[in-house]
C-alpha positions in Angstrom: 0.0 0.0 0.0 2.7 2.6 0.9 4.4 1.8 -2.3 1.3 2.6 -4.3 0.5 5.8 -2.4 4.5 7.0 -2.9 4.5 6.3 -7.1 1.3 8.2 -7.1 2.3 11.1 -5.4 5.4 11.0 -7.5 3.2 11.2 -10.3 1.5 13.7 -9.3 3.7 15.9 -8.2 5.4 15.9 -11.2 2.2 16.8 -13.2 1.7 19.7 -11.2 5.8 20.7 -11.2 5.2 20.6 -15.1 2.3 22.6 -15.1 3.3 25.2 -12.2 6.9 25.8 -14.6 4.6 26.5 -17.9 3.5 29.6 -16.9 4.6 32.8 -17.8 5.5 35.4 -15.3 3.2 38.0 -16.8 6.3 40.2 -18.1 6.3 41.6 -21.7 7.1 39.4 -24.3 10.5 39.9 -25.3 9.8 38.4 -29.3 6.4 41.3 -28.9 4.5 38.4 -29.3 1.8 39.4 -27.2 0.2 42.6 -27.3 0.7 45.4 -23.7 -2.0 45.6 -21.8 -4.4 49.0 -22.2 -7.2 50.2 -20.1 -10.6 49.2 -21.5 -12.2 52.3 -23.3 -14.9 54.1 -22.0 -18.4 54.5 -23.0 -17.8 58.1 -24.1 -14.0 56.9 -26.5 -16.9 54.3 -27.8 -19.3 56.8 -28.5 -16.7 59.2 -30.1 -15.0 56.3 -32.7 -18.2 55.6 -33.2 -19.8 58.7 -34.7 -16.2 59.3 -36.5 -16.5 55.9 -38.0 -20.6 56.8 -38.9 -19.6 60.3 -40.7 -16.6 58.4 -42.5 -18.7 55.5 -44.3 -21.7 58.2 -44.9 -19.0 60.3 -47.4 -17.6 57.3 -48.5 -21.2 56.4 -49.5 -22.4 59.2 -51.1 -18.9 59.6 -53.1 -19.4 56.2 -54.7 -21.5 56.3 -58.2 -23.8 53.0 -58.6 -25.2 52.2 -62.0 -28.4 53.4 -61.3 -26.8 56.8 -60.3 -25.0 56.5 -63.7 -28.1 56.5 -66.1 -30.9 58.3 -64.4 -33.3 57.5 -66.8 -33.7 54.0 -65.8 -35.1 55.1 -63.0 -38.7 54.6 -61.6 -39.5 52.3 -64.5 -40.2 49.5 -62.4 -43.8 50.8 -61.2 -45.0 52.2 -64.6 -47.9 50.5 -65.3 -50.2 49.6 -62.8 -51.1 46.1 -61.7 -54.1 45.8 -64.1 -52.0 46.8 -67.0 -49.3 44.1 -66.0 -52.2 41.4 -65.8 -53.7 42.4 -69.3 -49.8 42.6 -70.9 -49.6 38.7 -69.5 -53.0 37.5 -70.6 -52.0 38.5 -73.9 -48.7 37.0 -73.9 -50.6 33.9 -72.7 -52.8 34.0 -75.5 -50.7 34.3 -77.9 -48.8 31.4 -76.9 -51.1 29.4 -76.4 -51.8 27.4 -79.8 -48.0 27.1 -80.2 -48.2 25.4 -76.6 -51.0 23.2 -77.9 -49.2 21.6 -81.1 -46.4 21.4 -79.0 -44.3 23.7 -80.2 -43.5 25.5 -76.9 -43.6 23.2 -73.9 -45.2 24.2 -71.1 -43.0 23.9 -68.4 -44.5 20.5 -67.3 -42.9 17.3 -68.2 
C-alpha cells in the first residue's frame, strides 16, 4: 500500500511541477509576441469612434456612383404601369402562346 501511495504522489507531483513551470511570469514578451496591456475604453472613447466611423462611411457612401446613379433614366421604371396593366400585358402573352403550346411547339414547363 505505501508503495502505491509514494508512485502516485510522484506522479502527481510531477504533473503539477510541469504545469506550475509553464507559466509565464506575466512580463512583456521579449519576441512582442503578445500585445501590452491598455485600459478598456470608456463608454464616451466608444461613442466618439463611433460617430467618427458613422460620418466616415456616410462620405464614403455618397462619393461612390452606382449604375443606377450613372443613367438616371432607368429610374422609376419598375412601377409604370399599374397592376391591371401588367395582368392584361400577360393575358395576352398567354394567349398568344397558347396554340403554339397546344401543337407542341413550346412546352409548357410540365414534363
Amino acid at each position: 500500500m505505501n508503495k502505491l501511495v509514494l508512485s502516485l504522489s510522484l506522479a502527481v507531483a510531477q504533473m503539477l511541477a510541469v504545469s506550475a513551470f509553464a507559466q509565464t511570469k506575466g512580463e512583456a514578451d521579449p519576441a512582442q509576441s503578445k500585445a501590452i496591456p491598455s485600459a478598456p475604453a470608456t463608454a464616451a472613447e466608444k461613442a466618439e469612434a463611433k460617430k467618427a466611423r458613422k460620418a466616415e462611411g456616410a462620405a464614403v457612401a455618397k462619393s461612390k456612383k452606382t449604375t443606377a446613379d450613372a443613367d438616371p433614366s432607368s429610374l422609376g421604371k419598375a412601377k409604370a404601369t399599374t397592376k391591371a396593366e401588367r395582368k392584361a400585358a400577360a393575358a395576352k402573352r398567354k394567349a398568344e402562346l397558347a396554340p403554339a403550346v397546344k401543337k407542341g411547339e413550346i412546352s409548357s414547363g410540365e414534363k
